[in-house]
C-alpha positions in Angstrom: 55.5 115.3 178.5 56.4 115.0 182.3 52.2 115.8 182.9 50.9 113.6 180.4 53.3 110.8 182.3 51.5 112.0 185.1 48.2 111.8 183.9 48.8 108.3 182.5 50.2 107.3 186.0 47.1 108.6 187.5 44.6 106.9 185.3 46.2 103.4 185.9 46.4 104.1 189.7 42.8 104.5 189.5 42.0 101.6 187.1 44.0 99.2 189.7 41.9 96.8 191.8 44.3 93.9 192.7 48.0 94.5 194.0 50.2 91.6 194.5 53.7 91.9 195.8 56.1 88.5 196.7 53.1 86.0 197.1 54.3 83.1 198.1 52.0 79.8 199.1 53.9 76.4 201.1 51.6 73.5 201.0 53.6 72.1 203.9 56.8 71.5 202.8 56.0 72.0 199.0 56.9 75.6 197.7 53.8 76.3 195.2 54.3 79.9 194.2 57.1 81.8 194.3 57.5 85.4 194.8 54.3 86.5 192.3 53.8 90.4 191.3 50.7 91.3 189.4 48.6 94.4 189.1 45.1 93.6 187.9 42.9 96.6 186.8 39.3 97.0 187.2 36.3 96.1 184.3 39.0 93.8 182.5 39.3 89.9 182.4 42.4 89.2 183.6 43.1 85.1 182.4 45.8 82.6 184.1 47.3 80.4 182.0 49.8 77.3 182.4 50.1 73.8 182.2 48.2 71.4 185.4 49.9 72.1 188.3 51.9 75.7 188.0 50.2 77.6 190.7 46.8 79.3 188.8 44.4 77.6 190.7 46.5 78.1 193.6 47.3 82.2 193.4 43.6 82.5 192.3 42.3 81.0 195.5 44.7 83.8 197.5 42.4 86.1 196.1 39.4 85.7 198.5 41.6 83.7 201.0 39.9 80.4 199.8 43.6 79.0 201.2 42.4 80.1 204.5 40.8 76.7 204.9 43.8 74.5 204.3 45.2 74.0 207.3 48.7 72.9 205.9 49.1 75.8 203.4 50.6 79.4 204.2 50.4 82.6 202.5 53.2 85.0 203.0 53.5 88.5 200.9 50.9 91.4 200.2 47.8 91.4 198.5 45.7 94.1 198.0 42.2 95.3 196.8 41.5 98.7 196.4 44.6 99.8 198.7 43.6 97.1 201.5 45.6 94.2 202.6 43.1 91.7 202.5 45.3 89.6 205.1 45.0 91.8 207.3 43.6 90.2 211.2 41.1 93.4 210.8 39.6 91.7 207.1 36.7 89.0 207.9 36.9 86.6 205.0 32.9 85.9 205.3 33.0 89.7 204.7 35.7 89.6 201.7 33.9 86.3 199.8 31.3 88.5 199.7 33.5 90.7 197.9 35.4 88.5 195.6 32.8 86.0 194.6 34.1 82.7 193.3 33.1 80.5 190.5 34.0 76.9 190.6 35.1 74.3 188.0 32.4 72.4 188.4 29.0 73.9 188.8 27.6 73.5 192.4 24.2 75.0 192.9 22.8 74.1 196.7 19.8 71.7 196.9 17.6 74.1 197.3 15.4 76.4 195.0 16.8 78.4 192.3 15.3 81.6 194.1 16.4 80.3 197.3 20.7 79.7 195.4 20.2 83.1 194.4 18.8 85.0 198.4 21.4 83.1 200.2 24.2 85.2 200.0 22.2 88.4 200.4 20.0 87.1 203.4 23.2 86.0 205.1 24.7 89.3 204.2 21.8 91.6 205.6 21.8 93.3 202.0 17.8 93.1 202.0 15.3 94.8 204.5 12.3 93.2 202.6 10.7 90.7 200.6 10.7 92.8 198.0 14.6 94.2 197.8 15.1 90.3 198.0 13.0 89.6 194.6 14.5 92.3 193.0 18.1 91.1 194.1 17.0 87.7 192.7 15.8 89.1 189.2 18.4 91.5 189.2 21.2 88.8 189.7 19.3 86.1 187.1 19.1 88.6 185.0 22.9 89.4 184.8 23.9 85.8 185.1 22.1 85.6 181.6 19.3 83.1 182.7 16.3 84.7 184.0 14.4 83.9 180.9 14.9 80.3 181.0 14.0 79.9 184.8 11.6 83.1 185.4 8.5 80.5 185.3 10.2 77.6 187.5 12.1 79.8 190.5 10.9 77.1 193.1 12.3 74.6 191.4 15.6 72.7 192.5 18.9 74.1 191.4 20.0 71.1 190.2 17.1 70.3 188.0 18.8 72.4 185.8 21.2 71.2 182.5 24.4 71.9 183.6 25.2 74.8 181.5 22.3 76.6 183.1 23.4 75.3 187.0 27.5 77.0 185.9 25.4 80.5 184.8 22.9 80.2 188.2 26.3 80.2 189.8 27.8 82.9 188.3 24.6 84.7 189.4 24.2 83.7 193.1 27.9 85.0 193.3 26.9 88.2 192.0 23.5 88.4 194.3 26.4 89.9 197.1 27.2 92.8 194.9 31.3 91.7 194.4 33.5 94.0 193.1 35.9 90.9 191.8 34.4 87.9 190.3 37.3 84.5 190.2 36.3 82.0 187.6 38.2 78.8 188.4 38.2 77.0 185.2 34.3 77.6 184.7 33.6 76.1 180.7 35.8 72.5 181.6 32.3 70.6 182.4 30.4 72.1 179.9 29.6 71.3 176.1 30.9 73.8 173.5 27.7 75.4 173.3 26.8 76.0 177.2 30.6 77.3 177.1 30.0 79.9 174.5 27.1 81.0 176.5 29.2 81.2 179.4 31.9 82.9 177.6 28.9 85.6 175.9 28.0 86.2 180.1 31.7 86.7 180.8 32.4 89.3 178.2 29.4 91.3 179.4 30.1 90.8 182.9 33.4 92.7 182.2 31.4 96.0 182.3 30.7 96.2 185.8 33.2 93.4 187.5 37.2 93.0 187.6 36.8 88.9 186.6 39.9 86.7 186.6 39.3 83.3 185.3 41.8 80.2 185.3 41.7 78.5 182.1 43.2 75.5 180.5 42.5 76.6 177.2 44.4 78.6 175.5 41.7 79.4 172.9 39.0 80.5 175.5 42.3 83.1 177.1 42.2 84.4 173.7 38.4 84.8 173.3 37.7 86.4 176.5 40.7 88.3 178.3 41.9 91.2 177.5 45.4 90.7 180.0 46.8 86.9 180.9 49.6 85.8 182.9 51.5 82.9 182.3 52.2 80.6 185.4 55.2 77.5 185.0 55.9 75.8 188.1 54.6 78.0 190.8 56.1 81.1 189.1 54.7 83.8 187.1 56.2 84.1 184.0 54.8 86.5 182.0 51.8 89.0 182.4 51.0 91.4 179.5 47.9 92.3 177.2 46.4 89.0 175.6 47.4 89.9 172.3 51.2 90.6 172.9 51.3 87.0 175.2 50.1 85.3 172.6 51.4 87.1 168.8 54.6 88.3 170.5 55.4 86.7 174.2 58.5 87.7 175.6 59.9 84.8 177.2 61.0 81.4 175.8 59.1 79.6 178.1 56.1 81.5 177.2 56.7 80.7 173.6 57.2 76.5 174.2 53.5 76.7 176.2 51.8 78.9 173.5 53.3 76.4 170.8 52.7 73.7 172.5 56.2 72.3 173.5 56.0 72.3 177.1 52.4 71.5 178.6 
């Protein structure tokens, strides 16, 4: 019993890609999280949860250091990826974006070509030696993002031309063109219509396979389509993180229970 405790130990030891220990954000004055622990493991999407306002945006944006560019907001406490404190003076953020890519609420391609959204990161990331690697990248990267097809004929064409269901999925593949190992997803569907979210949604389940992706969501419904682990944030703290299925058949704590049913939101 004591070895297969081990093993088990092991295998989620491995499977961890995100370590949090007593993250806590100030916005000036204003205390937005409090003393958050989470573990997230690798190939899984990991959703936050909670009402406007209780810190999921916030810890999500601690993730790649996104904070870093707040000048009245401090991060205090221990995040790691992969065993490395990514607060750490040695850690470039450039470098660690690159990393954890980000997806934004709102899709925001750059006014330029949708071959051109797609090199950026990799020509300002030296991950190319040719014109060649770079098309590949670009194809590659389309092609994952679940919109090559539509756009294969039209790559000189302006980003925003696009509908906007197709400028959130160009997104999600210009931040996969670095090669992340984390993809954050703040609120990614809250723009779009029902069917460009179901798309989006489709993209995010495959995605799953080769990325650790943590979306923020405001719908319930969409944690429960596409996570398989969610954490429940209420008022900068985190109340409860467990497997999708138990947070939302069985949840553990009261305050859990009001958001699920609706009482507190």
């Amino acid at each position: 019993m004591n070895d297969m405790r081990k093993i088990e130990r092991d295998v989620h030891m491995t499977d961890l890609k995100i370590k949090a220990r007593g993250v806590n954000v100030h916005y000036g004055e204003t205390h937005a999280i409090k003393d958050v622990d989470v573990d997230i493991v690798d190939k899984t999407v990991t959703a936050f949860i909670g009402p406007s306002g209780c810190g999921k945006s916030t810890f999500l944006r601690c993730l790649n250091r996104m904070n870093d560019t707040i000048s009245i907001c401090r991060v205090t406490g221990q995040i790691e990826i992969d065993g490395r404190d990514i607060n750490d003076r040695a850690v470039d953020p450039v470098q660690l974006r690159a990393q954890v890519g980000m997806v934004f609420q709102k899709p925001n391609p750059f006014p330029k070509s949708i071959y051109d959204n797609i090199a950026y990161g990799p020509r300002i990331h030296g991950l190319t030696k040719s014109k060649a690697e770079l098309d590949e990248i670009v194809e590659k990267s389309l092609r994952r993002g679940a919109i090559w097809d539509e756009v294969k004929d039209r790559l000189n064409d302006s980003g925003t031309s696009l509908s906007g269901g197709q400028q959130q999925r160009l997104c999600i593949a210009r931040a996969i063109a670095t090669q992340p190992e984390v993809l954050l997803m703040d609120e990614p569907c809250s723009a779009l219509d029902p069917i460009a979210t179901a798309q989006v949604e489709e993209l995010i389940d495959e995605l799953r396979r080769d990325y650790s992706v943590v979306i923020v969501t405001h719908s319930m419904q969409q944690a429960a389509r596409v996570s398989q682990k969610t954490a429940f944030f209420h008022l900068g703290h985190l109340v409860e993180f467990n497997n999708t299925g138990e947070i939302f058949t069985n949840p553990q704590d009261s305050r859990t229970e009001s958001y699920i049913t609706g009482r507190i939101g």
